[in-house]
N, C-alpha and C positions, 0 to 999 in steps of 0.2 A: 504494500500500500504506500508506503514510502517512496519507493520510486516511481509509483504513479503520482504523485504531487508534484516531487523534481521534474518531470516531462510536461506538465503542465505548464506550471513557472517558468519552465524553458522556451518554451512555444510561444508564451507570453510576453516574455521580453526578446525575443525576438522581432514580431510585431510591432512592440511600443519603441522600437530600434527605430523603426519606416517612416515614422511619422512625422510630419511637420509643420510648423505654426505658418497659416497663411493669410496674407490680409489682402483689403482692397478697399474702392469704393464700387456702389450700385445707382447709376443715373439713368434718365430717361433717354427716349432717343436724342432730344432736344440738348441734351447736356446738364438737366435740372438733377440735384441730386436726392437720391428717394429713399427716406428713410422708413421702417415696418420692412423690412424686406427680410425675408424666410430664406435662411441659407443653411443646408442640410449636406448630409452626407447621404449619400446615395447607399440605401439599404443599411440605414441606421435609424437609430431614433437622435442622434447626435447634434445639434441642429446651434444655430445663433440667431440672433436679430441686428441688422443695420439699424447707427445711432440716426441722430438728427443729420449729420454732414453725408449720411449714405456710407458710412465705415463698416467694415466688421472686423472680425478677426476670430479665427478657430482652428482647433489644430484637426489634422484630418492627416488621412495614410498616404504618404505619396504618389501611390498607384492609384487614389480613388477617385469621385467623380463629387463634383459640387454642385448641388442645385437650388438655383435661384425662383423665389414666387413672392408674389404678391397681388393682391386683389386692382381686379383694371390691368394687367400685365401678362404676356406671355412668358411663361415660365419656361429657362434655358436651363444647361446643364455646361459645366466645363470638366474636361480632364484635368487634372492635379499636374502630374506628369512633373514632380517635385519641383515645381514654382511655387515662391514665396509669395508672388503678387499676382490678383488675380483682379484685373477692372470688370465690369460685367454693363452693357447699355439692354436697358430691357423696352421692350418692343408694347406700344396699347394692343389690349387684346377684346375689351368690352369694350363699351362706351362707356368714358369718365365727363362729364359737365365740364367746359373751362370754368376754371377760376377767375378769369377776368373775360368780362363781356360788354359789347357797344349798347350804352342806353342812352344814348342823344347827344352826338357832338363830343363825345370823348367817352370813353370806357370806365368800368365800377366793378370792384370785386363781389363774386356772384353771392356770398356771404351776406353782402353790406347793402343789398335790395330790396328795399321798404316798399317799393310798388309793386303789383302784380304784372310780373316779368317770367312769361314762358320760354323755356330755351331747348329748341328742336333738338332730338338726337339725330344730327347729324350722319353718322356711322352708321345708323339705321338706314337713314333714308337711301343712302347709295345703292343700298340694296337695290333697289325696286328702278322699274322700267318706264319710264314715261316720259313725254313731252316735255312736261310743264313739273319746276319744279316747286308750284301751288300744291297740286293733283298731291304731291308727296307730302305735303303737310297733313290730309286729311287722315284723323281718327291720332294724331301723336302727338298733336298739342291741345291742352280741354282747353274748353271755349273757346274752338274753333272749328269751325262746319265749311268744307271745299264741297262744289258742286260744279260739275261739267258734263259736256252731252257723252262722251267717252266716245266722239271723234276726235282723232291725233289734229293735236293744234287747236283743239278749240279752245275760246275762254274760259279760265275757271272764276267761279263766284265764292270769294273770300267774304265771310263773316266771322265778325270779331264780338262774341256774345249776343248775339243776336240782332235786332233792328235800331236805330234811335231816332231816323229823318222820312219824310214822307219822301227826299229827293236820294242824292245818292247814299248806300251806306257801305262802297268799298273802301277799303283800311288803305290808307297812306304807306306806299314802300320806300323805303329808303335804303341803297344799293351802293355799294363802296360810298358811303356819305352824301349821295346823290338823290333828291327825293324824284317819286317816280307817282305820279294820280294816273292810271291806271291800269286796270287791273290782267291786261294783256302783258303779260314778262316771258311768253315762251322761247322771244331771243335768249334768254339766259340759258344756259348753259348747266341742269342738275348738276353735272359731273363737277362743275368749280365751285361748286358751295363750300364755302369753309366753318361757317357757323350763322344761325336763325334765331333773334330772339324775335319776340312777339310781346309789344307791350298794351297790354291790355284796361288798364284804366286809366282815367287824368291823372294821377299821382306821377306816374310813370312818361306818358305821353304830352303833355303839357307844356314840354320844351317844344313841340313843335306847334302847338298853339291852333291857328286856325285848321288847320289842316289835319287835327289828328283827333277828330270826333268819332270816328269808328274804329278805333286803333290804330298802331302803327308795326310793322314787321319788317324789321332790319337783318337786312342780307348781307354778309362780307365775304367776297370772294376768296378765295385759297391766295395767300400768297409767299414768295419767296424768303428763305433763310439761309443766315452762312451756313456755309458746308459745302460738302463737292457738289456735283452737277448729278444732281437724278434726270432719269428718263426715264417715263410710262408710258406703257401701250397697253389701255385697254381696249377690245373688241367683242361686241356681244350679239348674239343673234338668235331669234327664237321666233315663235308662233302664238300669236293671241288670238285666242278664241274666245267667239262668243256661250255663256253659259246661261240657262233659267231666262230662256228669250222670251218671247210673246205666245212662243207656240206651245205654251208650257198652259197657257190657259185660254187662247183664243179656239173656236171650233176652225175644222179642217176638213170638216165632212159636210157635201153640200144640200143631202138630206138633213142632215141634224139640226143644219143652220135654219133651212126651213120650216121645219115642226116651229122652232120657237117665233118666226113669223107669224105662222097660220096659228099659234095659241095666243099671240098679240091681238088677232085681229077677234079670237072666240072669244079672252076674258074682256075683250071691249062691248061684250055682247050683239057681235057681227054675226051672221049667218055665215056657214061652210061656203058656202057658193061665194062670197062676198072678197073671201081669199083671194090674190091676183093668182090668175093662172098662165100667163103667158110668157115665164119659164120653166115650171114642176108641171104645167099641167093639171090636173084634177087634182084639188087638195087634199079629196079623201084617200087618193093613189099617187101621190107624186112620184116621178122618175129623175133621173139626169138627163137634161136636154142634149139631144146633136148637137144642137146649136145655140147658143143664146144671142148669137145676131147673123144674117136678116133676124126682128122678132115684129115683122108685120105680116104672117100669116094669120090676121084674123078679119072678121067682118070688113068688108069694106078695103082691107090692106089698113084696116085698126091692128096695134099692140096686141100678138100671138103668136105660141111655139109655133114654130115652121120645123117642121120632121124632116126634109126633103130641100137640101141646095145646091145649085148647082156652082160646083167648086171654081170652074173654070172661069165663072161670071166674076171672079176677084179684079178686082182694081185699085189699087192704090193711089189718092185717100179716098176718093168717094166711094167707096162702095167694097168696105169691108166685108169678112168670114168667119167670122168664131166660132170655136166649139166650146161644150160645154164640156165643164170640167169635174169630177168625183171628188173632187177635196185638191185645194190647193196647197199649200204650205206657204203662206205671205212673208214667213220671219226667214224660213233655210230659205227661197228665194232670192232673198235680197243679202242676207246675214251670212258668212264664213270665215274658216280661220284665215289668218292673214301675217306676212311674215314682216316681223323687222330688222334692221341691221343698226348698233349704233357705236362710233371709233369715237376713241380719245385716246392724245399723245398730249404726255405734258412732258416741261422739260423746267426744272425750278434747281436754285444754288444761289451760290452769295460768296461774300468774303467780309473782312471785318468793316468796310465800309460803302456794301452796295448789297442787295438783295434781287433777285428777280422770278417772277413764275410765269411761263408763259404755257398757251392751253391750245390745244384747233382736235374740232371735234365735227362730226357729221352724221346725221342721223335721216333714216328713210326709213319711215312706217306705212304701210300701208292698212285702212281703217278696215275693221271688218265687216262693214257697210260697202257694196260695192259701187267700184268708180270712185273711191275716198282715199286720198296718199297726202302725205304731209313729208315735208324737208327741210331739212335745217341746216346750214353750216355756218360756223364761230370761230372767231377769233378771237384772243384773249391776251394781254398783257399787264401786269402788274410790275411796275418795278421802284425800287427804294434806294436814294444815294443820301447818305453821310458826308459831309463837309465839316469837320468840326461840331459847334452849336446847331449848324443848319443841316436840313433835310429837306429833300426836293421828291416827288416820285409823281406817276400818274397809274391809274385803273382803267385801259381803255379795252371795251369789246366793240367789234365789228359782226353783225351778225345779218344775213339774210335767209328769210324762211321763207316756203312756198307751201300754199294749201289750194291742194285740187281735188274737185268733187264741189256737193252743194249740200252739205250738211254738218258744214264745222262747228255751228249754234243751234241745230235742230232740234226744237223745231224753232222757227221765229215766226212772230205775226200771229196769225191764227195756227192752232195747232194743228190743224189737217191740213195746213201748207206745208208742213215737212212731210220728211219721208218715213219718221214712226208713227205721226198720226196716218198716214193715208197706209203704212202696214195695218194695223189696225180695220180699219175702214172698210177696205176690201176684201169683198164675201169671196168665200170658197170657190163658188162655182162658175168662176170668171179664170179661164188659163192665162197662165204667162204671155204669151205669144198666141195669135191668129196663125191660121192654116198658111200661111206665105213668111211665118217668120218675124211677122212687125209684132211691136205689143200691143195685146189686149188689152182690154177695160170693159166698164160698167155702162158698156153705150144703150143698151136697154132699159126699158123705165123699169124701177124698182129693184135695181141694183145698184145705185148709189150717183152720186155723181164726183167722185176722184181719179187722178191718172191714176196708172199703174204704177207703186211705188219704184219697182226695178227698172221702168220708162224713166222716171224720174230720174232718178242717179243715174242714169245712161248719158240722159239729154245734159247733163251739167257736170260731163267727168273732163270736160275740158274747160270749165268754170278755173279761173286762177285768181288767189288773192295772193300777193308778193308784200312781204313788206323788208324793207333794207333798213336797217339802224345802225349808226353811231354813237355810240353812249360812254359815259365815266367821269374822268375828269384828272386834274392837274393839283398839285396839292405842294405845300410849300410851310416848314414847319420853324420856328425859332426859340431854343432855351436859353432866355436871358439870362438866371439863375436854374438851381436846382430846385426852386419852387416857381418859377413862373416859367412859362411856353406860351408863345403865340404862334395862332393854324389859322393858314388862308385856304378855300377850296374853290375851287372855280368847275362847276361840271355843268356838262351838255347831254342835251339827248334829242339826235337830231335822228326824224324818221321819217322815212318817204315809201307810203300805200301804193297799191294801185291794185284795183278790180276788173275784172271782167266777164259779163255775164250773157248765158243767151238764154232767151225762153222761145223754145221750139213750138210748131201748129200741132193738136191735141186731136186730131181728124177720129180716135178712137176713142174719144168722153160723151157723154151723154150731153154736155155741153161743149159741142167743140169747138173748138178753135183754128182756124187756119192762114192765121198771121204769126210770121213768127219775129222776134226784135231782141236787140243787142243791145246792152248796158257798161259803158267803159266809165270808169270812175278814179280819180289817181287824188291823195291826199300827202300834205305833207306838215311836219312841225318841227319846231323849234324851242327847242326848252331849256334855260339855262340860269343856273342859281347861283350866286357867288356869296361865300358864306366867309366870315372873318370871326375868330373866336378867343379870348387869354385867360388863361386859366393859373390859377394859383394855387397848388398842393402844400400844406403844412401840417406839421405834428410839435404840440407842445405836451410833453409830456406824458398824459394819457388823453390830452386833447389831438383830436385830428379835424382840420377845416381844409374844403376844397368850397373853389371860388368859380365861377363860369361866366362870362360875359361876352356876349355876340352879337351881329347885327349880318343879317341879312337880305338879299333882294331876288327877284325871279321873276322872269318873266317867262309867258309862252303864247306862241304866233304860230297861226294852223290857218290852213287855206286850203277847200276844197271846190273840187269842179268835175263836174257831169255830165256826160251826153247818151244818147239815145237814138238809134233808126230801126222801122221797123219792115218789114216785107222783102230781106235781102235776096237778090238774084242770086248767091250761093251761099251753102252753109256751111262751108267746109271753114274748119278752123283760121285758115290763110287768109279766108276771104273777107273775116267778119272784122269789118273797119270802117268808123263814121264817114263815110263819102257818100255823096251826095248819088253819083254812080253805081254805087251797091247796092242801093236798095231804094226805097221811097222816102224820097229829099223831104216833100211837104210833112212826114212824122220826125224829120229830126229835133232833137232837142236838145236846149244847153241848161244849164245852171252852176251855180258856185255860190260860195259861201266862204265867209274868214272870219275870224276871230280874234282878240288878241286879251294878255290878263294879265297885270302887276301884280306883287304882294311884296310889301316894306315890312322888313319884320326885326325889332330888338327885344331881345332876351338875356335874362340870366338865372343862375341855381346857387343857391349855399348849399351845401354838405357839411355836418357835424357829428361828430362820434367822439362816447368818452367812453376808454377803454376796452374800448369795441363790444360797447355793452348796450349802450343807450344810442340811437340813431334820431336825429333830424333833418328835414332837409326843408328846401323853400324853392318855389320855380314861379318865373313872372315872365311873362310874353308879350309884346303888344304888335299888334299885326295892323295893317293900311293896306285896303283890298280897293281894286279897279273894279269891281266888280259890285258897288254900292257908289251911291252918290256923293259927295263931298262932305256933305255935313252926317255921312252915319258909314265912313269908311273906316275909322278905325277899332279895333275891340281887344281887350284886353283878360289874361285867361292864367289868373293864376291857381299856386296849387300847393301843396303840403303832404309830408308825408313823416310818418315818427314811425321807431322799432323798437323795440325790446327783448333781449337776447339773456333770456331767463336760463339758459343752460349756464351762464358766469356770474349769476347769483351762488351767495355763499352757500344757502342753502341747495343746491341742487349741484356744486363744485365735486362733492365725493359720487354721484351718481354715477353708475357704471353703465345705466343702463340709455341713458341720453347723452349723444356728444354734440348736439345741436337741438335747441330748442327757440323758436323765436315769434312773436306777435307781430305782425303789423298792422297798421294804418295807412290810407293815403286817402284824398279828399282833391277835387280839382276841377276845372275848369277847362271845353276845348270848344273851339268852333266849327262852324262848318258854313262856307261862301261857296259852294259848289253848284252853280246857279250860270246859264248862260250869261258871255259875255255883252254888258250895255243894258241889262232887262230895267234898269230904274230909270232909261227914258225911252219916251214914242220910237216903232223905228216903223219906215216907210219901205214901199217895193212896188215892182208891177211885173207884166210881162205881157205878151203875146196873147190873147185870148182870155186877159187877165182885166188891162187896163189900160191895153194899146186899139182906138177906136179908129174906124174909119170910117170919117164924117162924113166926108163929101159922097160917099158909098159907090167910088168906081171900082173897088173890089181890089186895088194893087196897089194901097194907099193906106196909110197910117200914123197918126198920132198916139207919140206916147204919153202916156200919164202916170199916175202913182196912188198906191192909199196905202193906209195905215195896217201893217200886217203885225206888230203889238204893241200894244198899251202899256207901258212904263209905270213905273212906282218909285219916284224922289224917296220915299217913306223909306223904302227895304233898310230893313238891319240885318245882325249877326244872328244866323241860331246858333244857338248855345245849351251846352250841355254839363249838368255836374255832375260827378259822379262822385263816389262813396266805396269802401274796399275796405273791409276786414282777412285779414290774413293768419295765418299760422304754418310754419315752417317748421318740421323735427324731422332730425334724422336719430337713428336708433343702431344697435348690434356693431358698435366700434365704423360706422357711418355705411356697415353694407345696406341697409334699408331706412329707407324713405317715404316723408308723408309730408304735401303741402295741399291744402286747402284754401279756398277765396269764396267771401258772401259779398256782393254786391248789389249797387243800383243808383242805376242812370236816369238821369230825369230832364228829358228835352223840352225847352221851352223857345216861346218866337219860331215856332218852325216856321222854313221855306216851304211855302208849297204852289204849285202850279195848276191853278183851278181849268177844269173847264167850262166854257163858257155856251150857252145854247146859241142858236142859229141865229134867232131873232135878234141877237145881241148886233151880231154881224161878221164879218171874217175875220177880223183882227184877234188874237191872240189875247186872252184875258192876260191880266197884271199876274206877276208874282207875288205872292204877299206873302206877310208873317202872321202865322195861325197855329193854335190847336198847341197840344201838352202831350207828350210821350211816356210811359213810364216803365223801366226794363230791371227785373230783379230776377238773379239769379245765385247760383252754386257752379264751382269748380272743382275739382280734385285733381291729386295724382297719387297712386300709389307707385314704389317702384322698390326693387332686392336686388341686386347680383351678389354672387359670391362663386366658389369654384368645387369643384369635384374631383378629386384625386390631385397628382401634383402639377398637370395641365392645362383639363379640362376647365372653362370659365367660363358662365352664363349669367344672364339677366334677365329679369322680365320687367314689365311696368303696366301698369292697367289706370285711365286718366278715364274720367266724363266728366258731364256738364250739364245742369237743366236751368234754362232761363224761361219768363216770360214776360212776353213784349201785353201792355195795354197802352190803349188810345183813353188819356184822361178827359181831354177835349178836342174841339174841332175848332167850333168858333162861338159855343155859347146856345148855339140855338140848333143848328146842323148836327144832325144824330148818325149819320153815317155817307159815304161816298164811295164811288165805285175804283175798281182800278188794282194793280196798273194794266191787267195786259184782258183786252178782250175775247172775244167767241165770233162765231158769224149767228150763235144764238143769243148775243148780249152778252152783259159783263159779267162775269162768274165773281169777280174775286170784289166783298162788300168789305170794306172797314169804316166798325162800327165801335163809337164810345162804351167803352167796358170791355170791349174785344181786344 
């Protein structure tokens, strides 16, 4: 037994011979150094923690293997290979929140955020496949609702807690510092987002004053850091398909569809016989018709099945052939899968006193609505130079997108002007195509009266909307001291439209048509902000003050122009161009329109913290809009906002189980001037068949004249909205989980709104006026965990909603409800009514 011990002991310090003390530090990729960091031996329980500076130090067997974790990080492993030093850069593996984020005109650590300030996972988003990098927002930030037709390139519809203005209520973007009033951004580029916040109440929003009544959603492009020279190529390509379409509950069978006609006309208390029968035939026995057009096989060559056509008597247009159809399928019809391609190459590096990222990407979707494609390609540059104190750089993308097809907003107008309402619309027993190949329709009574939606998207798959943008800006930065810096910005966003449209002759509708006419349309604008800003950071002690002070101006200049002819001698895409020769000179038509909008705006914020415990802050804005009359152009929208950071109370200092717990507050004030330009005076017009008379009445002669096409209002003010926001922020489990909460409510007063005005009145344009009380309370949340599983594996989840609701407090005192916005061809469906 003795010498069983000695062989032991021996074995043993042979072993503890190998081994050797190894140190290092542990930084991020960026160079930041990370302390918590789990440094283990590889199939031991042996293990250390990096200090604050990202140290460790352990001793470990020369031949063995060191592994590095930490939560938010990919866990590496290194060989020993008897090195005493061992550095280690670890790689993001979840998504971590930055710590410092843009909330108006200069950045705030994400800690020190007394307003209701959502901030996108980022990381997340990339994931996903789409146009528009709105569409990517939806469902990941609460209190916020994306809506779009889910044709590639369409508009999405941002809201920001729901409604506040009877006029517009999309949210204010602000884009490398650049403000952006509309809600069109699919020049941009998903693939160069670098971080989203989303500020959701005046507390927060208020720095940008008139402009930021439905929130504001600040976009900062990816950009350049020292280091060597990366290069990426990403390439992706896939199949979208449509899922749970219309034919998941529309009938498809063209008996089916008819029982519930002929039980419409019996619970009317109609008689059998009273049933149309001239396409089923006898209602008590309905069949599928041969034919459902010729359908004047009855009395007289009256509305009736015709059993018996002859095929050959076809002519194209007058004198169509259809058969009748056993079940059509309206949704596979028109709806299939459809591929996309989309490339990105970025190229980003730096050195100690320059930075750059530059980006080019190109994308081709095809929609799976047929005869729908969309395309895009970008260019991008970001770049930063260092001179001492000074810093110069610019944000600039160049982007042209092209959308073809005629359903990029579908529907618009009436809803069976688009091509899901007229899917819908269209019965079973109407085939795609006539007996010669053209398409069919409901040319017989009591089949409807719409084209064939796949006629539709045929006749407009050479429909083009193009638009070309320039956008960014030039930026210019100086620290006087180590507590003061002054930022000049100058940005632009210049963009040039153009449309082109044709509506084909309809020779198979029950109403046809057989004029067919061109719509050319080209738009362009001008937008550019020049912003000046100096800012003072200090810390005394456990006091910390930041200072903000700015003055801003902006203008934007937009001009458009229109024509039309209709009856063109060809239809081939070549041919269709406003000349007088092409088609019929006397239906040409012109028009145009421009517009132009100032806004003077000074601002500033205090920021206060003591010992990063107690928060206040202060924002004051005063804005001067071209867009109101002199004596009611300026408005001013201040705001407030305090915190409380009860995890650095004594009492709750030992808690183990809160590493972040905090209250807030914010209260404020924002406008909204989003109102055509000039409405608060008279504006005059005329035109051709309008207000140009020919007196003398030799028929080739004409005098022009003018009237009044709207009525002005001196009066207009500001609307204005306060809001209100309680909050609470905790993080919990050494900070892997998360909970932040918002109770709000917005109370819009002075709304703008655009009455309309009865006939009688006359054709001028009613006034703008200021009317009626809004009132919008709601709920926020987020829940959110990661942490990791085994020594690589690393996961997160988050689960966020939202429930607000919007009431109308008043109107005008006596008006109980109006109609609008969007009508029917059976009237206005949509009533807003007081208490609703």
């Amino acid at each position: 037994m003795g010498m069983c011990v000695l062989f032991v002991m021996a074995v043993c310090g042979t072993a503890r011979g190998q081994d050797v003390d190894v140190t290092g530090r542990v930084t991020s990729e960026d160079g930041s150094r990370l302390p918590a960091v789990t440094v283990r031996i590889r199939g031991t329980n042996t293990s250390t923690v990096t200090d604050a500076e990202g140290k460790y130090f352990i001793t470990a067997p020369a031949d063995g293997v060191l592994l590095f974790n930490r939560i938010g990080y990919r866990g590496v492993g290194q060989s020993i290979g008897k090195r005493t030093t061992i550095d280690v850069a670890l790689e993001r593996a979840i998504s971590v929140l930055p710590e410092v984020v843009v909330t108006g005109y200069t950045s705030q650590k994400r800690a020190d955020i007394t307003g209701a300030v959502a901030i996108a996972n980022v990381e997340s988003i990339e994931r996903q496949t789409s146009t528009s990098v709105l569409q990517r927002l939806d469902g990941r930030v609460p209190g916020v609702t994306v809506d779009a037709s889910g044709s590639p390139g369409s508009r999405s519809t941002v809201r920001i807690r729901g409604f506040t203005s009877f006029q517009n209520n999309d949210p204010l973007y602000i884009v490398d510092g650049t403000p952006v009033e509309d809600s069109y951004i699919n020049w941009l580029n998903p693939n160069d987002i670098g971080s989203i916040q989303v500020l959701k109440d005046a507390s927060a929003a208020s720095i940008y004053g008139s402009r930021a009544s439905n929130g504001v959603v600040i976009i900062e492009t990816k950009k350049g850091r020292p280091g060597r020279r990366q290069v990426s190529l990403d390439v992706r390509t896939g199949v979208a398909s449509p899922v749970n379409g219309y034919d998941s509950f529309l009938m498809q069978d063209a008996l089916q569809y008819f029982q519930v006609v002929k039980q419409s006309y019996l619970n009317a208390g109609f008689p059998i016989d009273s049933v149309p029968s001239n396409i089923f035939g006898n209602a008590a026995s309905p069949s599928v018709p041969a034919y459902i057009w010729p359908n004047n096989c009855g009395p007289k060559q009256a509305a009736g099945l015709c059993t018996s056509v002859d095929e050959n008597s076809y002519a194209f247009p007058n004198t169509l052939i259809m058969r009748g159809s056993p079940g059509t399928d309206w949704w596979k019809a028109v709806f299939s899968p459809a591929a996309f391609a989309d490339a990105n190459l970025g190229v980003s590096g730096g050195g100690e006193d320059h930075a750059y990222n530059v980006s080019f990407n190109y994308l081709n979707q095809d929609g799976t609505a047929a005869y729908n494609r969309f395309q895009r390609g970008t260019l991008r540059v970001n770049t930063t130079f260092g001179i001492n104190k000074v810093s110069v750089g610019e944000n600039i993308t160049l982007s042209r997108d092209e959308q073809y097809g005629g359903i990029p907003n579908d529907p618009g107008g009436y809803a069976e002007d688009g091509i899901m309402g007229k899917d819908i619309l269209m019965q079973p027993v109407i085939p795609v195509y006539d007996i010669n190949g053209y398409f069919a329709s409901g040319k017989a009574v009591g089949l409807g009266n719409q084209t064939n939606p796949l006629r539709a998207a045929w006749a407009q798959k050479d429909n083009l909307n193009r638009n070309t943008r320039l956008f960014g800006n030039v930026f210019a930065g100086f620290d006087m001291t180590n507590r003061i810096s002054l930022k000049t910005r100058f940005g632009f966003n210049l963009n040039q439209a153009a449309y082109k449209q044709y509506n084909p002759i309809t020779p198979e509708n029950s109403e046809p048509s057989f004029s067919n006419s061109i719509r050319d349309s080209s738009a362009h604008s001008t937008d550019w902000t020049w912003s000046n800003t100096a800012t003072y950071a200090g810390t005394f002690g456990r006091h910390g003050v930041t200072v903000l002070l700015g003055q801003e101006v902006n203008e934007r200049d937009s001009r458009f122009i229109a024509g039309g002819i209709s009856n063109l001698l060809s239809t081939a895409p070549n041919d269709r161009y406003l000349r007088d020769v092409l088609g019929d000179a006397r239906t040409k038509t012109v028009n145009d329109s421009a517009g132009i909008g100032r806004l003077l705006s000074f601002f500033g914020k205090l920021d206060y913290n003591f010992s990063d415990k107690y928060y206040l802050n202060f924002t004051l804005r005063r804005d001067g809009s071209s867009a109101f009359a002199p004596d009611h152009r300026w408005g001013t929208f201040p705001a407030v906002g305090a915190a409380w950071r009860l995890s650095r109370e004594p009492f709750l200092s030992g808690n183990s189980f809160f590493s972040n717990l905090m209250l807030r507050f914010g209260w404020g004030i924002t406008g909204n001037q989003r109102i055509p330009a000039g409405r608060y005076a008279h504006q005059f017009g005329g035109g051709v068949g309008d207000t140009f008379y020919d007196i003398g009445g030799t028929g080739n002669s004409g005098l022009p004249g003018y009237r009044e096409t709207a009525v002005g209002n001196p009066n207009l003010e500001w609307e204005k909205n306060k809001s209100t926001n309680v909050g609470v922020d905790l993080d919990a489990f050494d900070g892997k989980g998360s909970l932040s909460v918002d109770v709000y409510q917005r109370q819009t007063s002075n709304m703008l709104f655009d009455p309309r005005s009865p006939g009688t009145q006359g054709r001028a344009d009613a006034p703008i006026v200021n009317i009626g009380e809004m009132r919008n309370r709601g709920i926020d949340f987020s829940i959110g965990y990661r942490g990791n599983l085994g020594e690589g594996t690393l996961w997160s989840v988050n689960f966020n909603g939202s429930h607000y609701k919007n009431k109308i407090v008043s109107i005008d005192g006596v008006t109980q409800f109006f109609f609008g916005p969007i009508s029917t061809r059976f009237g206005n469906q949509v009533i807003n009514k007081v208490g609703e």
